[in-house]
mmCIF file of the N, C-alpha and C atoms, coordinates in Angstrom:
data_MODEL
# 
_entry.id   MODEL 
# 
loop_
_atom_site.group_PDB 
_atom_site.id 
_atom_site.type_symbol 
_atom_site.label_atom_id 
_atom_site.label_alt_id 
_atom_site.label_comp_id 
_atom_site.label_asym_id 
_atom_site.label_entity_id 
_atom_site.label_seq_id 
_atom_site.pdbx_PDB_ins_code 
_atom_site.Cartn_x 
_atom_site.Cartn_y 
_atom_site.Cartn_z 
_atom_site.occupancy 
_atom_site.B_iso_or_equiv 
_atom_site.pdbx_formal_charge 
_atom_site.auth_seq_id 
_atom_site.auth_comp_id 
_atom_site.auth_asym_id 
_atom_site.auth_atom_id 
_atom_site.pdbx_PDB_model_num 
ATOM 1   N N  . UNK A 1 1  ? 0.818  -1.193  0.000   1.00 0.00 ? 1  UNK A N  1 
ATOM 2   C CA . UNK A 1 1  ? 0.000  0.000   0.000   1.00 0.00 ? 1  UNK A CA 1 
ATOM 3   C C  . UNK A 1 1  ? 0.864  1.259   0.000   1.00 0.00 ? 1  UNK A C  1 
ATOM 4   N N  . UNK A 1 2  ? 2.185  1.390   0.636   1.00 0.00 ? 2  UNK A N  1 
ATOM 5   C CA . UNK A 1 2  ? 2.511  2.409   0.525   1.00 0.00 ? 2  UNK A CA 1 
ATOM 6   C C  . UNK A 1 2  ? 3.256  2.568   -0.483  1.00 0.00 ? 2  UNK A C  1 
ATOM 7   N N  . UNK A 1 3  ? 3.710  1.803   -1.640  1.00 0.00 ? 3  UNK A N  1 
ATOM 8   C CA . UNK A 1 3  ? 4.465  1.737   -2.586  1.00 0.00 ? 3  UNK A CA 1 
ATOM 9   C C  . UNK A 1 3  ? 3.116  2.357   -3.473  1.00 0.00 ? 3  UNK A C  1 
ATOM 10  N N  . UNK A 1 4  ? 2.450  1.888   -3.546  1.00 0.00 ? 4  UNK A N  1 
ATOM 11  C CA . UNK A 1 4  ? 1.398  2.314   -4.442  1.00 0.00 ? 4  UNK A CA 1 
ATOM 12  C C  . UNK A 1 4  ? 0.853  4.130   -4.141  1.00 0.00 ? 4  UNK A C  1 
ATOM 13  N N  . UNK A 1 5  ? 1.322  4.485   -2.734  1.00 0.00 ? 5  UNK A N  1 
ATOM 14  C CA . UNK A 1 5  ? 0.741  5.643   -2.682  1.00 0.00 ? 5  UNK A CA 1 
ATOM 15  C C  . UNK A 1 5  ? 1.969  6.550   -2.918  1.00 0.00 ? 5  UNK A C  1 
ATOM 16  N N  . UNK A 1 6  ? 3.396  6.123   -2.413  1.00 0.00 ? 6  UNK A N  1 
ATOM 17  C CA . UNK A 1 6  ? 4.472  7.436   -3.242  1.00 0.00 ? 6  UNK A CA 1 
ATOM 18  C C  . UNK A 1 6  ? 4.306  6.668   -5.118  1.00 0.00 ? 6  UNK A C  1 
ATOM 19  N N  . UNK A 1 7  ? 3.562  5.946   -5.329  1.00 0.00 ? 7  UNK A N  1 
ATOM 20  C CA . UNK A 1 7  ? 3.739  6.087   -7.171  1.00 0.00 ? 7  UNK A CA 1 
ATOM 21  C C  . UNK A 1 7  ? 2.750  6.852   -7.735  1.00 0.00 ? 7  UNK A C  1 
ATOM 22  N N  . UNK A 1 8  ? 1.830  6.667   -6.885  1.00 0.00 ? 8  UNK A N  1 
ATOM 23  C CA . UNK A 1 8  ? 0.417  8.330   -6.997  1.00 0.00 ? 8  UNK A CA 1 
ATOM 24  C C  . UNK A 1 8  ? 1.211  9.438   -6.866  1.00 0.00 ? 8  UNK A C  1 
ATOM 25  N N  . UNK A 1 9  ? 1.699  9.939   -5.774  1.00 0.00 ? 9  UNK A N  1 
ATOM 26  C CA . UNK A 1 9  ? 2.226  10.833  -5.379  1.00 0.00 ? 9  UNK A CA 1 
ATOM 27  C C  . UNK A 1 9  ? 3.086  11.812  -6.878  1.00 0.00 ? 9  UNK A C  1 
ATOM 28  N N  . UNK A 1 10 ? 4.290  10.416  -6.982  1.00 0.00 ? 10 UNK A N  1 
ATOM 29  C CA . UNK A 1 10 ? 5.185  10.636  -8.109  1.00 0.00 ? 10 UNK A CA 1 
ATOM 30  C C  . UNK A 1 10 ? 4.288  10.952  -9.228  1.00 0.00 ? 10 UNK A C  1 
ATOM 31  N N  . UNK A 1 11 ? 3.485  10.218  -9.383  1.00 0.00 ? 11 UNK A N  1 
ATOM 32  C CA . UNK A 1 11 ? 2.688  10.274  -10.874 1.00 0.00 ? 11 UNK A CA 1 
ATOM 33  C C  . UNK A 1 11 ? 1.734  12.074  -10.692 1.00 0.00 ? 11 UNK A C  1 
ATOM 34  N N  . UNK A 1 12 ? 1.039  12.346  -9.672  1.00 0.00 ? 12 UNK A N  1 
ATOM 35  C CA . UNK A 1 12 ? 0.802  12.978  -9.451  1.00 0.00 ? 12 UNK A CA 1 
ATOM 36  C C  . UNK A 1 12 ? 1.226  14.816  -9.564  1.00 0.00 ? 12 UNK A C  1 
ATOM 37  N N  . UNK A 1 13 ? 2.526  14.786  -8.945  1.00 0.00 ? 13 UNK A N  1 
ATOM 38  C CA . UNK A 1 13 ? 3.590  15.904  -9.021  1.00 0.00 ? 13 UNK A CA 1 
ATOM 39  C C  . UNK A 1 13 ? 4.132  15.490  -10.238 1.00 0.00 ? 13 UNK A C  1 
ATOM 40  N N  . UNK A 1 14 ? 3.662  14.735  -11.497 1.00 0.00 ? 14 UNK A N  1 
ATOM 41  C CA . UNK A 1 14 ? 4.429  14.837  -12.671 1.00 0.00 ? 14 UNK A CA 1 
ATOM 42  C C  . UNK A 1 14 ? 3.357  15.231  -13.735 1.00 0.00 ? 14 UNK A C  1 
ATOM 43  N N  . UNK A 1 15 ? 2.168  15.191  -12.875 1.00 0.00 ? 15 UNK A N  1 
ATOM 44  C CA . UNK A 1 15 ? 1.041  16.192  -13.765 1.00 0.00 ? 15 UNK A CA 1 
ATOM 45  C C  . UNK A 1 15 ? 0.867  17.364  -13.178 1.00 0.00 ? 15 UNK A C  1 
ATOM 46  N N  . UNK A 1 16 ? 2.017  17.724  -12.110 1.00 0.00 ? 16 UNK A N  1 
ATOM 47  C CA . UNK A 1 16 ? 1.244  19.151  -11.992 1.00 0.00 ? 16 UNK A CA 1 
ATOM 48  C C  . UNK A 1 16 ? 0.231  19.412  -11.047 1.00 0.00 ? 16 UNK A C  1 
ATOM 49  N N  . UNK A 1 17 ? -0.023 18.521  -10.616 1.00 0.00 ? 17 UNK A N  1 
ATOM 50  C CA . UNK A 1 17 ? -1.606 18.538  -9.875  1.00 0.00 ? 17 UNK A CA 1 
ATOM 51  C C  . UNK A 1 17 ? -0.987 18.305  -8.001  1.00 0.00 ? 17 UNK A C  1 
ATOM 52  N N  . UNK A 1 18 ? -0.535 19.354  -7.276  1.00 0.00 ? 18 UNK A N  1 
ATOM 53  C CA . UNK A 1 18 ? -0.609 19.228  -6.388  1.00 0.00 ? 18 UNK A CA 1 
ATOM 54  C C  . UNK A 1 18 ? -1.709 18.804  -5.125  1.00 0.00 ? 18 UNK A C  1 
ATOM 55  N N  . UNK A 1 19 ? -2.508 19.018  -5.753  1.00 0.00 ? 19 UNK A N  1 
ATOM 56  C CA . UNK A 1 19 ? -3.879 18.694  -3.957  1.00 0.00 ? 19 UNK A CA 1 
ATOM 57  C C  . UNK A 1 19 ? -3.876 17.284  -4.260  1.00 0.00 ? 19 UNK A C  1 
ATOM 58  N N  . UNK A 1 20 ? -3.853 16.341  -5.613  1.00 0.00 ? 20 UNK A N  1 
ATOM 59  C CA . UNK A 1 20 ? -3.901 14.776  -5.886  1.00 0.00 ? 20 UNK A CA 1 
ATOM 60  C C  . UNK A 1 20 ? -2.320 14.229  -4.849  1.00 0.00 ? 20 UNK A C  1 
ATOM 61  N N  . UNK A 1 21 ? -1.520 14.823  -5.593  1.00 0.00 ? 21 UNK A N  1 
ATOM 62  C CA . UNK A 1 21 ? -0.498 14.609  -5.145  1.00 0.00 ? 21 UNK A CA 1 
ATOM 63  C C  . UNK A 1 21 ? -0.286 14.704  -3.266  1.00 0.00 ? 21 UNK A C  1 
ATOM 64  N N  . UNK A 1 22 ? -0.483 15.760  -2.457  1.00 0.00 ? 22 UNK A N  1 
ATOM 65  C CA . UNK A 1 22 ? -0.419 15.715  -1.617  1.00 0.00 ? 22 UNK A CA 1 
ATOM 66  C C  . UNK A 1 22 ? -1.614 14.875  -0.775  1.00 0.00 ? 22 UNK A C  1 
ATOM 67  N N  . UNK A 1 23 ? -2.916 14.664  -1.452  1.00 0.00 ? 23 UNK A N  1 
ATOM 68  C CA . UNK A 1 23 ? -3.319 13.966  -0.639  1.00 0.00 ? 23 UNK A CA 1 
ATOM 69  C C  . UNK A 1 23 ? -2.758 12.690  -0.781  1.00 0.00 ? 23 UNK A C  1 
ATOM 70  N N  . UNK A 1 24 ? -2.440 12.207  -1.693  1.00 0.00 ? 24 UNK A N  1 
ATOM 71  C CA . UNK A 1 24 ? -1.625 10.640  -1.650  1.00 0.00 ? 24 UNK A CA 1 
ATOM 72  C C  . UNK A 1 24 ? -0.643 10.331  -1.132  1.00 0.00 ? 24 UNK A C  1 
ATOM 73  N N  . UNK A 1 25 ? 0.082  11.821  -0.269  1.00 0.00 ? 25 UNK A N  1 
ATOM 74  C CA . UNK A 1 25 ? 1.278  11.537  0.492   1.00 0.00 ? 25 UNK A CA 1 
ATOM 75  C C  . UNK A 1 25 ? 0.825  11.133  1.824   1.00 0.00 ? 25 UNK A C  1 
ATOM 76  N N  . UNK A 1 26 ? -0.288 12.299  1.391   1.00 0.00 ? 26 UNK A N  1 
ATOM 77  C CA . UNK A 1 26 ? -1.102 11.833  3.756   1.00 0.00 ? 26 UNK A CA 1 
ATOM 78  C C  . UNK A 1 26 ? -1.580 10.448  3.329   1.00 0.00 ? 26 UNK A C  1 
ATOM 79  N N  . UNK A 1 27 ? -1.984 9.861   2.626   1.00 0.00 ? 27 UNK A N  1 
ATOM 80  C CA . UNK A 1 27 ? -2.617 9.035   3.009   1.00 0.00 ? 27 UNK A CA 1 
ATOM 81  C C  . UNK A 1 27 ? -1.271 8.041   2.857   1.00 0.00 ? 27 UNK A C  1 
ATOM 82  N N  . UNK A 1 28 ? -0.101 7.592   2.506   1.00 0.00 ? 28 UNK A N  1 
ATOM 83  C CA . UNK A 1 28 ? 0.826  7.189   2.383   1.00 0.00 ? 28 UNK A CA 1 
ATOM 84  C C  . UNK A 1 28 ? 1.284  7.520   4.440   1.00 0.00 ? 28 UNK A C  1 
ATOM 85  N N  . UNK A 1 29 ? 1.044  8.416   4.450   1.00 0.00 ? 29 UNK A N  1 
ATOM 86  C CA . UNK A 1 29 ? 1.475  8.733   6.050   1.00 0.00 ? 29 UNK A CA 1 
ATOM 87  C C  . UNK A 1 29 ? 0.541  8.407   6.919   1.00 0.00 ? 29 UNK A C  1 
ATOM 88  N N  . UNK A 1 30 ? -0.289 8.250   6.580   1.00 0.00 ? 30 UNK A N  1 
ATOM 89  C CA . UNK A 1 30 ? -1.387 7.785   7.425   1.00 0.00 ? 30 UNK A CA 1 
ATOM 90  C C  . UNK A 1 30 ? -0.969 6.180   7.285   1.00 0.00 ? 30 UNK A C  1 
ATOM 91  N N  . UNK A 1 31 ? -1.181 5.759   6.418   1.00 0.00 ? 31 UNK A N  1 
ATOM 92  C CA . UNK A 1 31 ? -0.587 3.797   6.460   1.00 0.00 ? 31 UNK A CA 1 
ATOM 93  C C  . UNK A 1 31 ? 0.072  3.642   6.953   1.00 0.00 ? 31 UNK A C  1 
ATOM 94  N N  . UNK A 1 32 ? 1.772  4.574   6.331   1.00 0.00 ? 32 UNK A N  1 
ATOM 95  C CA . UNK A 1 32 ? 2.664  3.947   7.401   1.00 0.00 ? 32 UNK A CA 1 
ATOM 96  C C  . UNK A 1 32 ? 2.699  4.057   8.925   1.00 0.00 ? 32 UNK A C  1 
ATOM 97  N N  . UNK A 1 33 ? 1.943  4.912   9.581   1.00 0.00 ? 33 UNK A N  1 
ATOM 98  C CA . UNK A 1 33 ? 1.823  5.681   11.132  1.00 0.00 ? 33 UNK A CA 1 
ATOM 99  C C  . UNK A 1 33 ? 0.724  4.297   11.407  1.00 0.00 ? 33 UNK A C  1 
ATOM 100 N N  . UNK A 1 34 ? 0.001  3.912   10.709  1.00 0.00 ? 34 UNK A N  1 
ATOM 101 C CA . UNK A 1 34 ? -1.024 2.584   11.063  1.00 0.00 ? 34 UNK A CA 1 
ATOM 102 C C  . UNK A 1 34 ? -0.642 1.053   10.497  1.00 0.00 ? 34 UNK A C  1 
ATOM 103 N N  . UNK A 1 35 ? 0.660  1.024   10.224  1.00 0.00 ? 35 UNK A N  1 
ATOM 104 C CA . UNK A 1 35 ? 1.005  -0.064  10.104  1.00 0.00 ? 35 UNK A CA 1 
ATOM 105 C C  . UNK A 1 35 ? 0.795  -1.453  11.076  1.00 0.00 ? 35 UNK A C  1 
ATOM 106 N N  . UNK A 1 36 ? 1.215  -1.244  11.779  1.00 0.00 ? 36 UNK A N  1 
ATOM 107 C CA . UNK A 1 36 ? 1.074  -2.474  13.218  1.00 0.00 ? 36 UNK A CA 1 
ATOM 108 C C  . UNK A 1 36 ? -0.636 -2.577  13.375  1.00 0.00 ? 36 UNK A C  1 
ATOM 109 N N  . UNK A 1 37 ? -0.808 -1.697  13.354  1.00 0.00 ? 37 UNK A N  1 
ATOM 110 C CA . UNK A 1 37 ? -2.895 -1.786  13.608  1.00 0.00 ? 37 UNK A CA 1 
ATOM 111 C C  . UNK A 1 37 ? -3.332 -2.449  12.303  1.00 0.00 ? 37 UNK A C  1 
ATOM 112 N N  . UNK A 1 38 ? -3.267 -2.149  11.216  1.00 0.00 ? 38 UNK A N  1 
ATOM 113 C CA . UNK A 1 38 ? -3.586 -3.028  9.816   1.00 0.00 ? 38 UNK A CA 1 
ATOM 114 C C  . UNK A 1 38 ? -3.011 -4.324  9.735   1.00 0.00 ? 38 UNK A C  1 
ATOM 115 N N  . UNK A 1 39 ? -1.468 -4.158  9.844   1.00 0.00 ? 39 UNK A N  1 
ATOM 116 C CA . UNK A 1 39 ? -1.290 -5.782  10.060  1.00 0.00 ? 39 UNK A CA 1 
ATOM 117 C C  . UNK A 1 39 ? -2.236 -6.351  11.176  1.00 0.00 ? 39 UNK A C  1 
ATOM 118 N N  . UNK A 1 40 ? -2.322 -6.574  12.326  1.00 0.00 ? 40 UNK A N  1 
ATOM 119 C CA . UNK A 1 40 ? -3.063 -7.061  12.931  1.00 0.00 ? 40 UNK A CA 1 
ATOM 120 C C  . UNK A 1 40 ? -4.209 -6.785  13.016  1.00 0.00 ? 40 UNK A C  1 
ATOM 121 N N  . UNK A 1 41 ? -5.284 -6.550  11.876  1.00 0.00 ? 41 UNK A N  1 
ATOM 122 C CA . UNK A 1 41 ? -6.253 -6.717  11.590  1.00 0.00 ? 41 UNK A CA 1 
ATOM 123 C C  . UNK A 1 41 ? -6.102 -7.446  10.916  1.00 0.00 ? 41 UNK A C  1 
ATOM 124 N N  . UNK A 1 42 ? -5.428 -8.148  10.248  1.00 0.00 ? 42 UNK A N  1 
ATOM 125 C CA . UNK A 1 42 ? -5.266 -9.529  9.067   1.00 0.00 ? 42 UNK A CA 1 
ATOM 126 C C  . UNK A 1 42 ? -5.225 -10.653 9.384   1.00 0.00 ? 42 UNK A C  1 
ATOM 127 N N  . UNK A 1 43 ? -6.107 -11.703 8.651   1.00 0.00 ? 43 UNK A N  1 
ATOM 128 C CA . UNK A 1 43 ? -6.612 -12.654 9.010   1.00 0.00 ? 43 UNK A CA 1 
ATOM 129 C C  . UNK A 1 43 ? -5.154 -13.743 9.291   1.00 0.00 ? 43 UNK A C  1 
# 
């Protein structure tokens, strides 16, 4: 998940489009800060 959200990010800041871009960083920061809680929600 977070590989996928700095390649938004990247893809993002390569159109130019900052608010896409930065929200895909929080949410990239938000996963990694909730890592241990998501893993252990997994079956």
């Amino acid at each position: 998940m977070e590989a996928i959200e700095l390649l938004f990010t990247a893809y993002f800041m390569n159109c130019k489009d900052e608010r896409c871009a930065q929200d895909a960083f929080s949410i990239y920061e938000f996963v990694r800060a909730s890592e241990e809680e998501i893993t252990a929600r997994l079956p």
